[in-house]
PDB file of the backbone (N, CA, C, O) and the ligand in Angstrom, with CONECT records:
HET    FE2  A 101       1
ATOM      1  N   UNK A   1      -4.384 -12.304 -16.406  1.00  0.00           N
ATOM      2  CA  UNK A   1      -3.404 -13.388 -16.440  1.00  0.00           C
ATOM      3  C   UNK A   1      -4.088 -14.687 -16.049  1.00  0.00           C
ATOM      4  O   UNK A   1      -4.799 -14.679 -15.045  1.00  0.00           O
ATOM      5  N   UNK A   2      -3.927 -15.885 -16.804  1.00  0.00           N
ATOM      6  CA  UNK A   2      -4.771 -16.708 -16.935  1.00  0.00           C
ATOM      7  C   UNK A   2      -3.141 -17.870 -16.195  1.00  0.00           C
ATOM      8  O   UNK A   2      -2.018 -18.087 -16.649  1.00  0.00           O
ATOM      9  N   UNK A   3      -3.882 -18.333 -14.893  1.00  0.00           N
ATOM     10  CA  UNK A   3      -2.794 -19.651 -14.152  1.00  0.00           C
ATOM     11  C   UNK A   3      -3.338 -20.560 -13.887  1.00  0.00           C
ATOM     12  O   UNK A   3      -4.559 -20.538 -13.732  1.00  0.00           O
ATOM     13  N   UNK A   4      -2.665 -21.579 -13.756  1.00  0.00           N
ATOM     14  CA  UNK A   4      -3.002 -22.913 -13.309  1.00  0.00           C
ATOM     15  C   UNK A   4      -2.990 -23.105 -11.591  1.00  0.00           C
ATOM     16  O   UNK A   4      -2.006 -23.158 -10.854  1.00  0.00           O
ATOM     17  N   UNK A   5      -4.397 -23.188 -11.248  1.00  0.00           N
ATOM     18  CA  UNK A   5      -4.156 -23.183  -9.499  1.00  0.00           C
ATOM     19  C   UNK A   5      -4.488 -24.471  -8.839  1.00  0.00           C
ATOM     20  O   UNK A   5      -4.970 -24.518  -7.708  1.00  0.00           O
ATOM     21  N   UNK A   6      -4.198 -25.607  -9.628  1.00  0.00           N
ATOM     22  CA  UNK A   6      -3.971 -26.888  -9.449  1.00  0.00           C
ATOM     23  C   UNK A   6      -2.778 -27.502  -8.868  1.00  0.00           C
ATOM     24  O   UNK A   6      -2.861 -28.707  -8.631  1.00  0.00           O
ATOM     25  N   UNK A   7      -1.246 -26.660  -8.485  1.00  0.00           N
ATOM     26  CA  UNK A   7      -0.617 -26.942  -7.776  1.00  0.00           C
ATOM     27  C   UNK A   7      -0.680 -27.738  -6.730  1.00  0.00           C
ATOM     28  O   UNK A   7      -0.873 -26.968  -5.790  1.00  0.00           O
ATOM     29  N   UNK A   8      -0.610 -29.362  -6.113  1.00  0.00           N
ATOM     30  CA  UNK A   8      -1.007 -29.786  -5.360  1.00  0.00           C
ATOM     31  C   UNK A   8       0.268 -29.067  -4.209  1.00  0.00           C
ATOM     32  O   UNK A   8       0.017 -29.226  -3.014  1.00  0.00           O
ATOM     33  N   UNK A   9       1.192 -28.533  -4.460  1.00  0.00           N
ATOM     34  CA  UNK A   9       2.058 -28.104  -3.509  1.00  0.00           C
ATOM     35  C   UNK A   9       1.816 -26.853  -2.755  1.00  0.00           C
ATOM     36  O   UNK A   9       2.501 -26.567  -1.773  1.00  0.00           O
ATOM     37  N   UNK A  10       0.624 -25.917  -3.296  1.00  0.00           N
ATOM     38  CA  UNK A  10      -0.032 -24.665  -2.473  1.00  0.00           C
ATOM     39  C   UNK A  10      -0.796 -25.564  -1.646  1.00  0.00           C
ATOM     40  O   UNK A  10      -1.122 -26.736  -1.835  1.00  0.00           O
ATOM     41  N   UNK A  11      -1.055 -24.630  -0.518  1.00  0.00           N
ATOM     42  CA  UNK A  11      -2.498 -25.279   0.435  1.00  0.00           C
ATOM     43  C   UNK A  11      -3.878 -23.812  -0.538  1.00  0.00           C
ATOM     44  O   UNK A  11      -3.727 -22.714  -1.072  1.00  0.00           O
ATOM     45  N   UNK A  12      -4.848 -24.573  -0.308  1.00  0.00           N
ATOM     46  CA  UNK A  12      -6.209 -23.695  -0.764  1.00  0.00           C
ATOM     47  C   UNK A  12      -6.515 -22.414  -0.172  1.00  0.00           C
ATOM     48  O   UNK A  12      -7.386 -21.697  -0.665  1.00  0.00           O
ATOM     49  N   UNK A  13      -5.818 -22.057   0.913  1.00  0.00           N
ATOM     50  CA  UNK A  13      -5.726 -20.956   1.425  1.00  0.00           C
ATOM     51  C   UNK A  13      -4.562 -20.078   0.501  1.00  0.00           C
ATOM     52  O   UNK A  13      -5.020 -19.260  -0.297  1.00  0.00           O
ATOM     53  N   UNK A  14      -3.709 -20.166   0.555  1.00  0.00           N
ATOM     54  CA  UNK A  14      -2.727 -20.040  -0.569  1.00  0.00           C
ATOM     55  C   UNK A  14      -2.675 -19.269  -2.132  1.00  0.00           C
ATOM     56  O   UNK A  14      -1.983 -18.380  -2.627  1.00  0.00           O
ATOM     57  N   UNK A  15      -3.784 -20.116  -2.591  1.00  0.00           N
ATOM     58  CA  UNK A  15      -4.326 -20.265  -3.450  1.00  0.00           C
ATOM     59  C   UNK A  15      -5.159 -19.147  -3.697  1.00  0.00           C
ATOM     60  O   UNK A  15      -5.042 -18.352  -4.629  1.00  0.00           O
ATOM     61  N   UNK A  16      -6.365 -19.141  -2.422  1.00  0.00           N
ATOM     62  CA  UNK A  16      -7.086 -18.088  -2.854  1.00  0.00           C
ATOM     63  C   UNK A  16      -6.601 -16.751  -2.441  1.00  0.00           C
ATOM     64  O   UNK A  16      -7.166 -15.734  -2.844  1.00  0.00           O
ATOM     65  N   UNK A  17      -5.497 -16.711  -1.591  1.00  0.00           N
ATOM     66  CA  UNK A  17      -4.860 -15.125  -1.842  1.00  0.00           C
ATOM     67  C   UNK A  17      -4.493 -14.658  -2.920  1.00  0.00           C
ATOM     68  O   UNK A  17      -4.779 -13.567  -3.415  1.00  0.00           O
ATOM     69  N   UNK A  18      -3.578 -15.815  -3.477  1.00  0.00           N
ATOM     70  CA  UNK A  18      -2.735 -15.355  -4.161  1.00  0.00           C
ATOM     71  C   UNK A  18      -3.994 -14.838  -5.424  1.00  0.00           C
ATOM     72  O   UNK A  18      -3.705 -13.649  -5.556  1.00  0.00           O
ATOM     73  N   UNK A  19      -4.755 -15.012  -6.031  1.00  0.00           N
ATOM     74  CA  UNK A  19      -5.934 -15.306  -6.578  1.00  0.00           C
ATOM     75  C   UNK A  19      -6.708 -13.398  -6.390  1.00  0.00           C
ATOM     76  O   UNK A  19      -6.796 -12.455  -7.176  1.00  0.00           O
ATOM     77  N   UNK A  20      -7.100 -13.600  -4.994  1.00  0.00           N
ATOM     78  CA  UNK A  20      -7.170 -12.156  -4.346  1.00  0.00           C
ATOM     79  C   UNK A  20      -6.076 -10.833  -4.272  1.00  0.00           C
ATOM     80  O   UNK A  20      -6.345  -9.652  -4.051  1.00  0.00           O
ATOM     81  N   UNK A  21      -4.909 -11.389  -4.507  1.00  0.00           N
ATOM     82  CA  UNK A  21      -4.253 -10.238  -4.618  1.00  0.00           C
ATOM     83  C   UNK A  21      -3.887 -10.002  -5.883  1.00  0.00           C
ATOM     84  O   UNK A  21      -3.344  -8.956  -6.240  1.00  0.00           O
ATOM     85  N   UNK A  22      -4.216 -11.147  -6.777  1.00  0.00           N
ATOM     86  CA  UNK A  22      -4.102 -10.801  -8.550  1.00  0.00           C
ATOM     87  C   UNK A  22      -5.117  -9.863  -8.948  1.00  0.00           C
ATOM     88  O   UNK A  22      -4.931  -8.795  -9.531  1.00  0.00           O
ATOM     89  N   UNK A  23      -6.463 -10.480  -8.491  1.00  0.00           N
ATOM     90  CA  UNK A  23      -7.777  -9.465  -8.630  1.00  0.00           C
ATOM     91  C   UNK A  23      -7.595  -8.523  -8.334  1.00  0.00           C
ATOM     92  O   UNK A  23      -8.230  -7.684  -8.972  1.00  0.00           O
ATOM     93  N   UNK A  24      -6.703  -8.004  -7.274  1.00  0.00           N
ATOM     94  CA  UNK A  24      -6.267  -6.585  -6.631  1.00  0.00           C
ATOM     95  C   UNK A  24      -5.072  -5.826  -7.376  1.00  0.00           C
ATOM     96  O   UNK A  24      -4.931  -4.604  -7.321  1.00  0.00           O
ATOM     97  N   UNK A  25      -4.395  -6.522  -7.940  1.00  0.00           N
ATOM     98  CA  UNK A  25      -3.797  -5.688  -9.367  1.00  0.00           C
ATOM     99  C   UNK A  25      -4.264  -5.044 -10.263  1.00  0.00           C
ATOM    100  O   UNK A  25      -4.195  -3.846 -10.538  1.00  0.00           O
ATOM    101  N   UNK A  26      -5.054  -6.397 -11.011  1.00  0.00           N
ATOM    102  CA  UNK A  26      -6.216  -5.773 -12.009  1.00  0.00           C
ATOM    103  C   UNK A  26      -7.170  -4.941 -11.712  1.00  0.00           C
ATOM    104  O   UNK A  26      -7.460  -4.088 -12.551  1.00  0.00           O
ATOM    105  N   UNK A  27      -7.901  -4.990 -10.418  1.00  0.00           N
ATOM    106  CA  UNK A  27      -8.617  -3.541 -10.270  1.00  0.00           C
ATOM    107  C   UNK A  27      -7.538  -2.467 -10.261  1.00  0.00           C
ATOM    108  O   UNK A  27      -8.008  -1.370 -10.565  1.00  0.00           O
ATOM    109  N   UNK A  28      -6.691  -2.457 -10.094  1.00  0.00           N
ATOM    110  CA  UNK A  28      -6.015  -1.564  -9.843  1.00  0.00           C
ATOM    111  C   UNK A  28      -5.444  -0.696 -11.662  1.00  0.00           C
ATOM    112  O   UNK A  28      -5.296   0.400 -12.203  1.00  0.00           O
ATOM    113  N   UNK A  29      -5.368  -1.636 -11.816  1.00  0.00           N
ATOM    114  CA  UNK A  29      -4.668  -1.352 -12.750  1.00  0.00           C
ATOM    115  C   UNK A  29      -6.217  -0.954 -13.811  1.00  0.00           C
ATOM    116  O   UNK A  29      -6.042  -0.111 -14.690  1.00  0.00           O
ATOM    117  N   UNK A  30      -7.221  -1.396 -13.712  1.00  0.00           N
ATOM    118  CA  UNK A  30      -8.527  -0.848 -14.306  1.00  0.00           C
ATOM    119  C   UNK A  30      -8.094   0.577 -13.918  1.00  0.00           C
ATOM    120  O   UNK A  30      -7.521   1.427 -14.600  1.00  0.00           O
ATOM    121  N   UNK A  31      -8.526   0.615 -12.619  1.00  0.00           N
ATOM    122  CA  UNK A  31      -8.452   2.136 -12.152  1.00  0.00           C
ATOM    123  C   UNK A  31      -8.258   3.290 -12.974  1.00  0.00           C
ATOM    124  O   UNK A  31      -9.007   4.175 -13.388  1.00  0.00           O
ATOM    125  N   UNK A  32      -6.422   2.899 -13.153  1.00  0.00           N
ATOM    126  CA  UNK A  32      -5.825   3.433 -13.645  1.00  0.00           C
ATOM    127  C   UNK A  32      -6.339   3.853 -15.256  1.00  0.00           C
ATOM    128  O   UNK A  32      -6.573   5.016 -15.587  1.00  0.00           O
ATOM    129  N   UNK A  33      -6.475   2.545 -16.269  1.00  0.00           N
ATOM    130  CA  UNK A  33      -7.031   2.795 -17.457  1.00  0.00           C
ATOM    131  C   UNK A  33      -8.537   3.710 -17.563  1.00  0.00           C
ATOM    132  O   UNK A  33      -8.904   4.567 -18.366  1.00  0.00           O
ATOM    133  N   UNK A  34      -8.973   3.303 -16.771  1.00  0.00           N
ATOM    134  CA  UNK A  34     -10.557   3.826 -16.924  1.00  0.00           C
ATOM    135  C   UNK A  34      -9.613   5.929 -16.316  1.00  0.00           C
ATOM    136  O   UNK A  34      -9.565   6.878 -17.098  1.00  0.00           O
ATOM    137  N   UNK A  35      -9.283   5.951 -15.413  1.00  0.00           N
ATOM    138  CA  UNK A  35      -8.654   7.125 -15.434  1.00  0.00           C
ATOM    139  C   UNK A  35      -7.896   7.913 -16.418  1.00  0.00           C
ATOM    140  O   UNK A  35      -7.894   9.143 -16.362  1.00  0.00           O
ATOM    141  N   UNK A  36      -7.184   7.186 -17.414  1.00  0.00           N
ATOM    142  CA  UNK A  36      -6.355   7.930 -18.252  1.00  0.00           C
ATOM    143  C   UNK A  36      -7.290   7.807 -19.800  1.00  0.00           C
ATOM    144  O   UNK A  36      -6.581   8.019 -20.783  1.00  0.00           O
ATOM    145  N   UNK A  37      -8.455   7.561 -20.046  1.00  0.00           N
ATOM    146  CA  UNK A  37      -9.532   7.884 -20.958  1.00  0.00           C
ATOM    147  C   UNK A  37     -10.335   8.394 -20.531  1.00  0.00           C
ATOM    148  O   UNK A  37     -11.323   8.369 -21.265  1.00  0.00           O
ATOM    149  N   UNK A  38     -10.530   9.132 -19.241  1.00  0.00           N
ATOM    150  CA  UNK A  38     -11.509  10.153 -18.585  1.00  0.00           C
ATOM    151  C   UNK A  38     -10.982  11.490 -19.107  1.00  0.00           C
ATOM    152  O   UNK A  38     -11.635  12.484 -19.427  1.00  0.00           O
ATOM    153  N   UNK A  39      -9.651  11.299 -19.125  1.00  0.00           N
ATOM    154  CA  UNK A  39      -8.834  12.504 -19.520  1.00  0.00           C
ATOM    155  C   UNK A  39      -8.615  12.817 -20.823  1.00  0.00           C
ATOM    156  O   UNK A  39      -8.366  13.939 -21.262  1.00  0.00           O
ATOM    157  N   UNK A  40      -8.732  11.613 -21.549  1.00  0.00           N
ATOM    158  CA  UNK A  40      -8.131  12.061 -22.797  1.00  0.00           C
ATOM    159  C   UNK A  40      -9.532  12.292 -23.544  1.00  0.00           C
ATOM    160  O   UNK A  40      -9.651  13.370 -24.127  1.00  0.00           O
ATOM    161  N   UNK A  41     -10.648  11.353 -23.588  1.00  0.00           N
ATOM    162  CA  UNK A  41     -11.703  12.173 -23.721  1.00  0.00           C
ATOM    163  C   UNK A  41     -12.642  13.371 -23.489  1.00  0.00           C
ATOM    164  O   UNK A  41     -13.063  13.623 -22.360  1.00  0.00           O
ATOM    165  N   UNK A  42     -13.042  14.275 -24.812  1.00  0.00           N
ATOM    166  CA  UNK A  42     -13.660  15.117 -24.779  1.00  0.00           C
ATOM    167  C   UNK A  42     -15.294  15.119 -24.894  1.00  0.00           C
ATOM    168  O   UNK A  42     -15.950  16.157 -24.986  1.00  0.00           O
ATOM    169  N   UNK A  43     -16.025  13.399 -24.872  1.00  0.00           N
ATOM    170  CA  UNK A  43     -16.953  13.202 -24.816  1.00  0.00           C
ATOM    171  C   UNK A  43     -17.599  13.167 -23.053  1.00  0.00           C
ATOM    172  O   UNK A  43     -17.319  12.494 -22.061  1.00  0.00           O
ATOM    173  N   UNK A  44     -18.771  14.495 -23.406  1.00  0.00           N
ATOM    174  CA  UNK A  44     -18.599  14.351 -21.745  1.00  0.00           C
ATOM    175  C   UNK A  44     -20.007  12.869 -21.379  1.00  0.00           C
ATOM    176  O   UNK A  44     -19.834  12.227 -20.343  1.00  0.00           O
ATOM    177  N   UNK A  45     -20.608  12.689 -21.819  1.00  0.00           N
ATOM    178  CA  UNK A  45     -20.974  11.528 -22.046  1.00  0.00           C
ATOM    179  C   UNK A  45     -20.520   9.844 -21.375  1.00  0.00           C
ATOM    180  O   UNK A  45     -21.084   9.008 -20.670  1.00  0.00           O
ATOM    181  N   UNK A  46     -19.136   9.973 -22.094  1.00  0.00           N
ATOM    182  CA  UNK A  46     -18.543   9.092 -21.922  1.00  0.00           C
ATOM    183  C   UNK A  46     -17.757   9.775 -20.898  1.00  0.00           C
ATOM    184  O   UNK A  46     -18.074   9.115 -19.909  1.00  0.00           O
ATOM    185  N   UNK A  47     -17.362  10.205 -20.700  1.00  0.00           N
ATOM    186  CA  UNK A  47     -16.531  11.026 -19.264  1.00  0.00           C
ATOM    187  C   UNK A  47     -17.411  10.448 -17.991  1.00  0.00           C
ATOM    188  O   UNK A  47     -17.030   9.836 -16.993  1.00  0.00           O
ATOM    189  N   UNK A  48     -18.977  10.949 -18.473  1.00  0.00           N
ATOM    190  CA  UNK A  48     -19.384  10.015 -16.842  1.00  0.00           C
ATOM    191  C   UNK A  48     -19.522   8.490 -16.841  1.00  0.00           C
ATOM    192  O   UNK A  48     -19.694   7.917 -15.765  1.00  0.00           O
ATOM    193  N   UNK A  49     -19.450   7.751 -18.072  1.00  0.00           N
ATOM    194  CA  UNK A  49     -19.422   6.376 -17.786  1.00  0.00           C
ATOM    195  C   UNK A  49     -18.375   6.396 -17.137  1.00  0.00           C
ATOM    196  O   UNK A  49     -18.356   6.174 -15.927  1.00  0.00           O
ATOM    197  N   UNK A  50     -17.597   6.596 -17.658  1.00  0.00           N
ATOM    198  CA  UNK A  50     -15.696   5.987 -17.718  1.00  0.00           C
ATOM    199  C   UNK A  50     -15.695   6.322 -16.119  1.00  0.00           C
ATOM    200  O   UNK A  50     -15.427   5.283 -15.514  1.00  0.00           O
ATOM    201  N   UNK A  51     -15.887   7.332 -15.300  1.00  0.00           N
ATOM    202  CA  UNK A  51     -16.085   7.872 -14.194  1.00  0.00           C
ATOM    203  C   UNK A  51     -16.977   7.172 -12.985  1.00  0.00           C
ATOM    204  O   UNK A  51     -16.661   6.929 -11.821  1.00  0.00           O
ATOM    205  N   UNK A  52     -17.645   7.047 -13.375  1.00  0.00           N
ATOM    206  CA  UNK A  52     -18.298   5.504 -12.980  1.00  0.00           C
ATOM    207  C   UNK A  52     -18.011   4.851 -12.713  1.00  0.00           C
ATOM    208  O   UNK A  52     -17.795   4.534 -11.544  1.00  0.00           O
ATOM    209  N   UNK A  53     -17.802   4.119 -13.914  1.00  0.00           N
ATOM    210  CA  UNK A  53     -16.651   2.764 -13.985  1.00  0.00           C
ATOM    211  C   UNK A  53     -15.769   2.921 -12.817  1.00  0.00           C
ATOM    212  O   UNK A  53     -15.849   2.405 -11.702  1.00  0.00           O
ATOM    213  N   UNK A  54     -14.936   3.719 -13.296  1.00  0.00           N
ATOM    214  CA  UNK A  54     -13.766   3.949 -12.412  1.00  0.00           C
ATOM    215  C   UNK A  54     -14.001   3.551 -10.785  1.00  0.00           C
ATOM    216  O   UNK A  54     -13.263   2.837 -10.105  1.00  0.00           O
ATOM    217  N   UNK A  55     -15.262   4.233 -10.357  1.00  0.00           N
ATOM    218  CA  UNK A  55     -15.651   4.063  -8.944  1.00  0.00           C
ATOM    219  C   UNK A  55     -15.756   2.629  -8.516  1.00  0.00           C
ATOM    220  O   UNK A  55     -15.126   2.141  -7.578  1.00  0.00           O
ATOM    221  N   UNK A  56     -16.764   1.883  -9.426  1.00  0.00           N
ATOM    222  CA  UNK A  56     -16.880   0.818  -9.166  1.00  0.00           C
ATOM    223  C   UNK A  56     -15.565  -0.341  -8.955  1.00  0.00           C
ATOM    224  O   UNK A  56     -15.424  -1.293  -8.188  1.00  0.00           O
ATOM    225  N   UNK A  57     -14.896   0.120  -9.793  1.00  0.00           N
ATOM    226  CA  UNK A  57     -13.393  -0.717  -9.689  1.00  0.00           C
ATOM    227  C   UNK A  57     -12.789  -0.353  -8.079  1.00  0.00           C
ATOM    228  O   UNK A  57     -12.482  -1.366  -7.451  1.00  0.00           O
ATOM    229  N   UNK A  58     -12.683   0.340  -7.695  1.00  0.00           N
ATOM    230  CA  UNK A  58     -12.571   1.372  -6.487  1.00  0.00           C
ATOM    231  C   UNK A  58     -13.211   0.485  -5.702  1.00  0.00           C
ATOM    232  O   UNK A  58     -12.307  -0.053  -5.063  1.00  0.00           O
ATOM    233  N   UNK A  59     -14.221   0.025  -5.379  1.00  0.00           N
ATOM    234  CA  UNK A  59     -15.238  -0.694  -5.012  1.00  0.00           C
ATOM    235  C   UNK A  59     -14.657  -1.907  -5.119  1.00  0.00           C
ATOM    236  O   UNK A  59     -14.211  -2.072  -3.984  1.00  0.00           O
ATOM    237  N   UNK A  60     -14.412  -2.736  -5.667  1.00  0.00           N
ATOM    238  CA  UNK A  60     -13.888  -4.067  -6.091  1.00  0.00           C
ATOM    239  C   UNK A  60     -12.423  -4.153  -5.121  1.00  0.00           C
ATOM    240  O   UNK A  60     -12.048  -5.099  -4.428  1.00  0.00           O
ATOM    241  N   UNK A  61     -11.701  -2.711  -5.359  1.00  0.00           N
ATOM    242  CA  UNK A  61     -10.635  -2.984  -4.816  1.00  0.00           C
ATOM    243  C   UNK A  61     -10.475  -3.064  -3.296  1.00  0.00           C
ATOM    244  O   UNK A  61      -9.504  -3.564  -2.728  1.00  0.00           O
ATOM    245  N   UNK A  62     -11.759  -2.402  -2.580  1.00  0.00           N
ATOM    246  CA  UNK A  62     -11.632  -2.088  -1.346  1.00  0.00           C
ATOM    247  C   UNK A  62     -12.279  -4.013  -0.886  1.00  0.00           C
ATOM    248  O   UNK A  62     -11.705  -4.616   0.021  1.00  0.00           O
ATOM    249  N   UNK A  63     -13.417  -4.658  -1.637  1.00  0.00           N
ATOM    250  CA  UNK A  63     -13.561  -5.558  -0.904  1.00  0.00           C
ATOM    251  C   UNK A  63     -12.739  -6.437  -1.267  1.00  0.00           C
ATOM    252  O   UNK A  63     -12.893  -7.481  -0.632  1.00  0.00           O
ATOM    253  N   UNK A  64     -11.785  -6.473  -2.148  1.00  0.00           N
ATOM    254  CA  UNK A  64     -10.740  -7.573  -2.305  1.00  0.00           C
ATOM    255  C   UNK A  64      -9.902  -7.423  -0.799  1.00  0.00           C
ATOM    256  O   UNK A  64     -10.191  -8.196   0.115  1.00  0.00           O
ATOM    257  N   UNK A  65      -8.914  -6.437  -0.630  1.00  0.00           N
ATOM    258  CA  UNK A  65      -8.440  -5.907   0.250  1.00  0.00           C
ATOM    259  C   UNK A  65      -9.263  -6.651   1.248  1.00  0.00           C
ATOM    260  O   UNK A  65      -8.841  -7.756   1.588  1.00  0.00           O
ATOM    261  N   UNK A  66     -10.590  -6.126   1.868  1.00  0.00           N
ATOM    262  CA  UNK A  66     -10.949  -6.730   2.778  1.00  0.00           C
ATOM    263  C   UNK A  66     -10.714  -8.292   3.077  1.00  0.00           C
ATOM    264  O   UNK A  66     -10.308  -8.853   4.094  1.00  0.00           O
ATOM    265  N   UNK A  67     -11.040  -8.699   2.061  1.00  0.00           N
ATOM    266  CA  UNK A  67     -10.868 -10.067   1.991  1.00  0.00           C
ATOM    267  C   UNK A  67      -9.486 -10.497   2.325  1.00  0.00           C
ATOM    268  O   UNK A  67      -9.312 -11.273   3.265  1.00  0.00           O
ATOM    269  N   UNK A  68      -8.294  -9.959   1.483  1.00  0.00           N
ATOM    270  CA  UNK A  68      -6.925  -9.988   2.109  1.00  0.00           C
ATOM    271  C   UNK A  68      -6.572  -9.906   3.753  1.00  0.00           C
ATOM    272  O   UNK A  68      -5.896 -10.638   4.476  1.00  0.00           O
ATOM    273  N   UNK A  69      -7.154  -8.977   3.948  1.00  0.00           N
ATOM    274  CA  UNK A  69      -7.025  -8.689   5.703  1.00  0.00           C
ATOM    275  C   UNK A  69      -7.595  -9.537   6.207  1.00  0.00           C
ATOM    276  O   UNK A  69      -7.080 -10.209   7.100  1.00  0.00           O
ATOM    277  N   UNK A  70      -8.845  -9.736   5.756  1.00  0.00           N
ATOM    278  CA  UNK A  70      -9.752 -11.281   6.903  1.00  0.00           C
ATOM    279  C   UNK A  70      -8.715 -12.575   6.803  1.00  0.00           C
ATOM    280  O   UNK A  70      -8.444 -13.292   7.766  1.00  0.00           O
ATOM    281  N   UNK A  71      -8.219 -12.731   5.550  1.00  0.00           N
ATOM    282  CA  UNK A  71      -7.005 -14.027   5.707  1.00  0.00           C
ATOM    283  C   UNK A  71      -5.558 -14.191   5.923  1.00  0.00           C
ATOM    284  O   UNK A  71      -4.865 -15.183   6.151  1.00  0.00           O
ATOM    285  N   UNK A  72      -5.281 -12.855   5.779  1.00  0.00           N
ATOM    286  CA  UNK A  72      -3.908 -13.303   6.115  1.00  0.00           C
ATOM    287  C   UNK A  72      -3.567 -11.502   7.244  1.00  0.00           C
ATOM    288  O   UNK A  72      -3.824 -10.312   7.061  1.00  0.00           O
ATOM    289  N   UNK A  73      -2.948 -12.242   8.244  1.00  0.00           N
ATOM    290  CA  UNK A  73      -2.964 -11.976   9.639  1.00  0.00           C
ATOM    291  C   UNK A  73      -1.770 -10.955   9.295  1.00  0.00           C
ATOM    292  O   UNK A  73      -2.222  -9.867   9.650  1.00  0.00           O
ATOM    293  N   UNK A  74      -0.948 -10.825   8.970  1.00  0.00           N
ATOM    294  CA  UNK A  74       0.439 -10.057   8.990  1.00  0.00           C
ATOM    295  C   UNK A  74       0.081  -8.375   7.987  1.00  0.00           C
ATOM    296  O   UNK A  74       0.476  -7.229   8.202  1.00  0.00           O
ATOM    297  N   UNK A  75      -0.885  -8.991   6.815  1.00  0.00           N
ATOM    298  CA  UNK A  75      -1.029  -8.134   6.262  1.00  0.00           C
ATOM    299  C   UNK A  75      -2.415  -6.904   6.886  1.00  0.00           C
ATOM    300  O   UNK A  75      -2.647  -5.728   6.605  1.00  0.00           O
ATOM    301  N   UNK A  76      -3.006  -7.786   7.713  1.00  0.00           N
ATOM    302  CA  UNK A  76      -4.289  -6.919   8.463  1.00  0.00           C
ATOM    303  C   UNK A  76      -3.372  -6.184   9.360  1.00  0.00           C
ATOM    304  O   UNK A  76      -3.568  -4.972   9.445  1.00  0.00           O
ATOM    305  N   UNK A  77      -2.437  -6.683  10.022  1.00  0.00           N
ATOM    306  CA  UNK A  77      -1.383  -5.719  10.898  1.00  0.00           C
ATOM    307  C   UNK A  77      -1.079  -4.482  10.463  1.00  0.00           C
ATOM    308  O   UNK A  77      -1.438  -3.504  11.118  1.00  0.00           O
ATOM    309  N   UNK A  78      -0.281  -4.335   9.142  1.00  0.00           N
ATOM    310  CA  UNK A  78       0.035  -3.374   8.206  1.00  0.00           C
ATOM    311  C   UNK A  78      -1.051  -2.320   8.426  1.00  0.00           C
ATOM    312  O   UNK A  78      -0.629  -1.200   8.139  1.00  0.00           O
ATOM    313  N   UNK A  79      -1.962  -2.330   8.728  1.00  0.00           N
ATOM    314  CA  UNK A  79      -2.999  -1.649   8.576  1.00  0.00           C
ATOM    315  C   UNK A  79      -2.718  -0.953   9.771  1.00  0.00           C
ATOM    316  O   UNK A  79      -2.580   0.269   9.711  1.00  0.00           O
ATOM    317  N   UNK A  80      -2.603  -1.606  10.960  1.00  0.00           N
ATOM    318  CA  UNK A  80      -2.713  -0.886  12.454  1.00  0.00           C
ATOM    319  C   UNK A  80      -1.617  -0.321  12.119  1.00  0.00           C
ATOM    320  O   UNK A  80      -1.564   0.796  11.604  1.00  0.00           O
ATOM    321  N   UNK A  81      -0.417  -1.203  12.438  1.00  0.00           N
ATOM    322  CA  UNK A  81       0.891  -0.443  12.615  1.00  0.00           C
ATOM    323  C   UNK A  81       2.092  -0.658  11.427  1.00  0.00           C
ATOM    324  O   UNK A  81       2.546  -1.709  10.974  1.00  0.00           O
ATOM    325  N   UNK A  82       2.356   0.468  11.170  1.00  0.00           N
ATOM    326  CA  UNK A  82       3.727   0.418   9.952  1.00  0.00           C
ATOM    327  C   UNK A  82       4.064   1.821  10.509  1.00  0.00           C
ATOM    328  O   UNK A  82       3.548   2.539  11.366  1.00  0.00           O
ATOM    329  N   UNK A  83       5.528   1.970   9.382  1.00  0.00           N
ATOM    330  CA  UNK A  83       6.243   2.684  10.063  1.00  0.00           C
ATOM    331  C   UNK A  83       5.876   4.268   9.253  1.00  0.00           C
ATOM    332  O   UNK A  83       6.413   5.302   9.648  1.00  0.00           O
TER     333      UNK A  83
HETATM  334 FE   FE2 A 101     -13.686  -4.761 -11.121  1.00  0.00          FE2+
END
């Protein structure tokens, strides 16, 4: 999804969450795709790219996340305590 983050009404902090938690969809949602052509393919070949892949997105998603938690304070909480 392609946005305009020229809003002078966000602050730049703002900005780059919101930014970070889009990136954290789309890995996510990679995940998912690169997962449901692991399956449907019978190339085992391509089974370990796609598998791969997959990890690396995995990877992407954990340091986005990180990044989420280093900036915004409520959501690093979530982590300690929820219900
Ligand atoms: Fe990625």
């Amino acid at each position: 999804m392609r946005k305009n983050y020229n809003d002078p009404n966000l602050t730049e902090e703002t900005i780059n969450l919101e930014m970070a938690r889009q990136s954290l969809i789309e890995e996510f949602q990679a995940i998912n795709w690169y997962q449901e052509r692991i399956e449907y393919t019978k190339d085992e070949d391509l089974k370990k790219i796609l598998s791969h892949n997959r990890d690396e997105e995995k990877e992407h998603a954990a340091m986005l996340m990180e990044y989420i938690r280093k900036h915004d304070a409520v959501q690093n909480d979530t982590f300690l305590h929820h219900d």
